[in-house]
N, C-alpha and C positions, 0 to 999 in steps of 0.2 A: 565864876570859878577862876583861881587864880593860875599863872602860869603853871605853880608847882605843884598844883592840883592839876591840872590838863597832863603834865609829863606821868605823874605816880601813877594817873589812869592809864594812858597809854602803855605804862610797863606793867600794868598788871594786868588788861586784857591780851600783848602780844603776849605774855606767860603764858596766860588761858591757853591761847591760840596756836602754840609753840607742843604745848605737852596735850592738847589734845589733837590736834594733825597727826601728830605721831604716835598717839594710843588709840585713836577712831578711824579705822580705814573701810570706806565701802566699796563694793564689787556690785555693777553696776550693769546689766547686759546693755550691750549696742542697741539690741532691737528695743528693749525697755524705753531706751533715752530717745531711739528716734521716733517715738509711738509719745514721748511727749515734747516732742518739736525741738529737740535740741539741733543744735547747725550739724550740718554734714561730717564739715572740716574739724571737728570737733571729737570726731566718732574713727578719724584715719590717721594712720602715720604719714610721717613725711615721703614714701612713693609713692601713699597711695592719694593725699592730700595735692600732687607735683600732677600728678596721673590724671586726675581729676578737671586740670587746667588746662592739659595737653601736652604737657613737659614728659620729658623722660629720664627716669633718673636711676641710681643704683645703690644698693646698699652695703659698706664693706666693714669688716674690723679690724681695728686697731688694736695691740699689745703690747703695753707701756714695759718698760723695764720691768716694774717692780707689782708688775702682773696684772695692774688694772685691764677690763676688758672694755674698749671704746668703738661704740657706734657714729659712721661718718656715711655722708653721704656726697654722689656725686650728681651734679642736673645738668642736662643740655639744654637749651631754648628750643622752641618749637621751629624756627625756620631757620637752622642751622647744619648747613652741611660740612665745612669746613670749620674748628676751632681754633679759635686763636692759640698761639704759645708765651710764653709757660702758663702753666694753671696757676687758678689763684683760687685761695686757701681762706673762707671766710668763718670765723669765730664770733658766738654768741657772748655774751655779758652774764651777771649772777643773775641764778637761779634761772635763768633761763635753759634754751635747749635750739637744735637748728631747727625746728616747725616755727622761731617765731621768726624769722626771714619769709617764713610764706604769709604769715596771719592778712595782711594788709593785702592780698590778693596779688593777680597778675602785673597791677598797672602801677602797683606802690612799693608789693616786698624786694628786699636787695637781692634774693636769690632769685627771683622771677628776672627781673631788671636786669643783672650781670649775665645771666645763661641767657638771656636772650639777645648780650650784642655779643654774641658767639666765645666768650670764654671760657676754656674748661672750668669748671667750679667745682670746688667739694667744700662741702660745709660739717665742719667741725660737730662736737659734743665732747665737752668736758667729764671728767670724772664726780658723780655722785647724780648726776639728773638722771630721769626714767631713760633715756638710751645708753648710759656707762654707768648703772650701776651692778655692774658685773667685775667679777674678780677670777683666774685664776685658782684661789685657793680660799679666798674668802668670801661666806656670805654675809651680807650687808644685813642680813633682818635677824644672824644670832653672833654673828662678829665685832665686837666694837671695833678691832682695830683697822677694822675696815673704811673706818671714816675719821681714823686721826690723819687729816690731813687738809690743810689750807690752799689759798693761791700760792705758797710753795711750791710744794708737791708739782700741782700743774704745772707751774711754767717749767720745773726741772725734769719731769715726765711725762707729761699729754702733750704740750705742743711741740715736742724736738720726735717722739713719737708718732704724733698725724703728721710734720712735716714731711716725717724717712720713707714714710709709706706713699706719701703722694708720689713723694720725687723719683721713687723706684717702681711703681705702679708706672708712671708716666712716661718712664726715662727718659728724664728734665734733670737740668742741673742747679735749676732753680726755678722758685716760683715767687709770685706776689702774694702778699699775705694783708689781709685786711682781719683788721679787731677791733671789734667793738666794747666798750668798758672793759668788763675783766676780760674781754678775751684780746685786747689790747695791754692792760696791763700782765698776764701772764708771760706775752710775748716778751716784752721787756725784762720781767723775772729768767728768764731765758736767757739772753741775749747778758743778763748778770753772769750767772751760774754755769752755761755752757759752750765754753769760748768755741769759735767756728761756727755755731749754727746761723749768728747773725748772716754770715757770709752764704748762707742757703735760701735767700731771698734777692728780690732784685730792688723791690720797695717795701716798705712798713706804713701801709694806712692806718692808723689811729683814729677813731672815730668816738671821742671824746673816750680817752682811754682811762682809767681810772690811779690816781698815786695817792695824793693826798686828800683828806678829809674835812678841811673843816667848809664850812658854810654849804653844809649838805640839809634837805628837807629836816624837818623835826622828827617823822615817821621813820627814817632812815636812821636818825641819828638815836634814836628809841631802839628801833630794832638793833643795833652796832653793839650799842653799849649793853643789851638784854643778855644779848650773847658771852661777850668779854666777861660782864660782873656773876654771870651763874653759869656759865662752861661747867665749872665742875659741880655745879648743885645736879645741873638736869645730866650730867653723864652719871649721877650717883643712883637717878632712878631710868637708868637705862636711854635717855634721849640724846641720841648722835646726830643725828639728820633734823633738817628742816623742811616741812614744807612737801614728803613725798608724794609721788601719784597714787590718786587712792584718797589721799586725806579727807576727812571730811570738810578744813576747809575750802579744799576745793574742788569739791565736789560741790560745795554747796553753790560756791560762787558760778561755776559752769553751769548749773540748776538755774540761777536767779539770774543770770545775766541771757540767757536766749533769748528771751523777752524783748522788743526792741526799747520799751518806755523805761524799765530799770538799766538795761546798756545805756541807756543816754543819758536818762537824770542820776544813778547810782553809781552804777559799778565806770563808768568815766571818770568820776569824783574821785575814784578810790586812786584811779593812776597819778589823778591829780595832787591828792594829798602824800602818795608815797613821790613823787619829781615836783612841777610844778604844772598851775593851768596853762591850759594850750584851747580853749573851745573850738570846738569843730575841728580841730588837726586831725584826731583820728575818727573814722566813719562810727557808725553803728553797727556795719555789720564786723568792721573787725572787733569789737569790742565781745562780740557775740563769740567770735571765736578763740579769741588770746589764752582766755582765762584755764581753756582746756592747755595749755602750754608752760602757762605762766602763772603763780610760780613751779619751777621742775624739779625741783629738791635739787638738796647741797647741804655739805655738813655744815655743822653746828660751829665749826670750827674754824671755818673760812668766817663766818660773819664775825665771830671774835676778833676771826685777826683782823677784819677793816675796824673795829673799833680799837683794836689796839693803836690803830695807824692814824686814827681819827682824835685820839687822846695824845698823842705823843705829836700829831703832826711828822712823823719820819716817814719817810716810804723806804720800811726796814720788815727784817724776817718778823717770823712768828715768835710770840714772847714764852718760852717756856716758865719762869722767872729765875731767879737767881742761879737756883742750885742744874735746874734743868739747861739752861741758856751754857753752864759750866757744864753741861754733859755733853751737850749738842753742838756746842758751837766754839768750846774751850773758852768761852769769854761771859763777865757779868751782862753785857746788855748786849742784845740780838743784834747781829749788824746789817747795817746799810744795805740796799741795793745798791750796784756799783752800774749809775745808767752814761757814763763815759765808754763804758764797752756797747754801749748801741751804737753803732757802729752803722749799720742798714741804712739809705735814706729815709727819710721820716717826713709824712704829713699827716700836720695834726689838726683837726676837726674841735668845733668847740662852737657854744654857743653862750646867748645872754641870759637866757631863762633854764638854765638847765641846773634843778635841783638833786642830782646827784654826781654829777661832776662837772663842780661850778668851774667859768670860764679860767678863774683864777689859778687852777690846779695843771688844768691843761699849759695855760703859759708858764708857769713856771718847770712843770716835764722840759716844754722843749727850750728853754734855758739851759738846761740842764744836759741835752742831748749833740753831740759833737757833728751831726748833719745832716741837719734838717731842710727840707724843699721849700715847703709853704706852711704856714697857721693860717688856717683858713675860719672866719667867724663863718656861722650859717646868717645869711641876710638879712629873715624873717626873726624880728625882737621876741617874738615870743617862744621860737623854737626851744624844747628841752629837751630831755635826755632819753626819755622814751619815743619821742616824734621820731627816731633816727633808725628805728624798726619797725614802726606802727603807724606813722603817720600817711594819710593820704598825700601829700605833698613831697614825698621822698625825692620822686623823678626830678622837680623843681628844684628843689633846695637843697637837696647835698649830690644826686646821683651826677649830675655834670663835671663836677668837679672830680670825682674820682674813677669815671670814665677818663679825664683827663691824665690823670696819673698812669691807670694801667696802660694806655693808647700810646703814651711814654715807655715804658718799660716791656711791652709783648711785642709779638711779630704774627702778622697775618697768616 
């Protein structure tokens, strides 16, 4: 089959796959699932999944400007009596949610690993995954307009929002902020859009944060552009969201992957084919339990815009086109993020094998950025973009170094 054949299939099963997640949703009981061996961790939230480990942790909300209602959480380590200061603020990537910080267990995930060398921690959730899709005044399952919104939106109203709340929760005058892909790139959206906030941080860990698009997986790059070319096909029969909890496809995938023989020879592949191969990076047993996390839903609209970003090569606004771009923005083409106002120190994370935000992307951000600490490559050549939450090797391969940074920036 030729290449152009392998692409046309791939856009026509993510369609399938796209508009049936979001017209097939099942309801599933707990006891059901654990009566056919599905993982624990699988079946709990994030206190209760922390609880589980021996951690303690809590749950608060967040209330964006413009009403979104955000669930965040906060963990302590299990042998911690005193907490370091300021707290540090860590955010997930698309489609994901904060349970995939614990997926990889005590000895791998970043939120196990950071609360347990005694830092406050609160871990984020952006707007549209299963813990912030709440509104204010809108619902998300008969409101579209509940889900017009991109990685704009957030960096201009989720994270200047969970920042206010830590800092006045804690009364700190600043924290450390760690991002992971889009929750790195959002930061930065921020740091465009709402002058001062950079100045409410003390460091900016980027942990392969997401700008630009090109030489991303083929999966990725299918999925991007699915989005972009039929935005408005699939909002004409009602499809806003991607990917919600519930869906059937992932319900199926949490189904078929408890099994240890499919987590290892199948649904591993699947990470594989949407980043790159990593074999043996991540266990079996996380694999067993991601899927219940991953993906967490997000509009439709956010993946458009990274294909918009991925065709254009700009790391610019959301495209409304011509006539829209002149309502929104007063101008014919969306403009730039403006990353001369990141202003925050910055270390940026990057590796060689990482198929969603290739090394390439990352160097070129911190070109781009006015003061920057370190670019740090991960050691190991095959590291990619999912290893950086899921990988059993985390401690090894990235967590020293950004122990390093915060050990910098906190006080005993």
């Amino acid at each position: 089959m030729s290449s152009k054949a392998y692409i046309a299939f791939y856009v026509l099963s993510l369609s399938i796959g796209v508009i049936l997640s979001n017209i097939l949703k099942l309801k599933i009981s707990k006891e059901w699932k654990r009566s056919l061996g599905y993982h624990e961790d699988t079946l709990l939230n994030f206190t209760e999944i922390s609880a589980r480990y021996g951690y303690r942790s809590e749950e608060h909300t967040v209330v964006t400007e413009d009403g979104y209602v955000l669930t965040m959480f906060r963990i302590n380590g299990r042998k911690c009596t005193k907490l370091k200061r300021p707290p540090v603020l860590l955010m997930h990537g698309l489609l994901q949610c904060s349970d995939g910080f614990l997926d990889a267990g005590p000895d791998a995930g970043l939120a196990y690993l950071i609360s347990d060398a005694c830092y406050d921690l609160w871990v984020g959730n952006q707007r549209g995954n299963f813990y912030s899709r709440r509104h204010l005044r809108l619902d998300p399952d008969r409101d579209p307009e509940f889900w017009n919104f991109s990685i704009d939106q957030i960096g201009v109203y989720d994270i200047p929002a969970t920042i206010d709340y830590v800092l006045k929760y804690t009364r700190e005058a600043k924290l450390n902020f760690i991002g992971y892909s889009q929750g790195g790139t959002t930061y930065l959206i921020m740091c465009s859009e709402r002058p001062g906030y950079c100045d409410k941080a003390n460091v900016f860990i980027g942990l392969a944060p997401a700008t630009l698009g090109s030489r991303i997986s083929l999966a990725l790059q299918v999925a991007f552009n699915v989005a972009r070319l039929f935005e408005e096909l699939l909002n004409a029969i009602n499809i806003y969201e991607v990917s919600p909890k519930g869906s059937l496809v992932e319900e199926f995938l949490v189904f078929f992957c408890r099994y240890r023989l499919p987590a290892k020879f199948i649904c591993g592949n699947i990470l594989a084919i949407l980043d790159s191969p990593h074999p043996g990076s991540i266990k079996e047993e996380t694999i067993r339990k991601l899927y219940a996390h991953f993906p967490a839903g997000a509009s439709l609209r956010t993946l458009a815009h990274y294909g918009q970003i991925l065709v254009t090569d700009n790391f610019q606004k959301y495209d409304y086109g011509k006539r829209g771009n002149l309502k929104v923005y007063q101008a014919v083409q969306p403009p730039i993020y403006n990353l001369s106002a990141v202003t925050v120190p910055f270390v940026g994370f990057y590796s060689k094998n990482d198929g969603m935000v290739p090394k390439e992307s990352v160097l070129w951000l911190i070109e781009q950025l006015p003061n920057v600490l370190e670019a740090f490559e991960v050691p190991d050549p095959l590291w990619n973009h999912l290893d950086i939450v899921y990988s059993q090797f985390t401690k090894k391969m990235i967590f020293p170094k950004i122990i390093e940074y915060l050990e910098k920036f906190s006080i005993s």
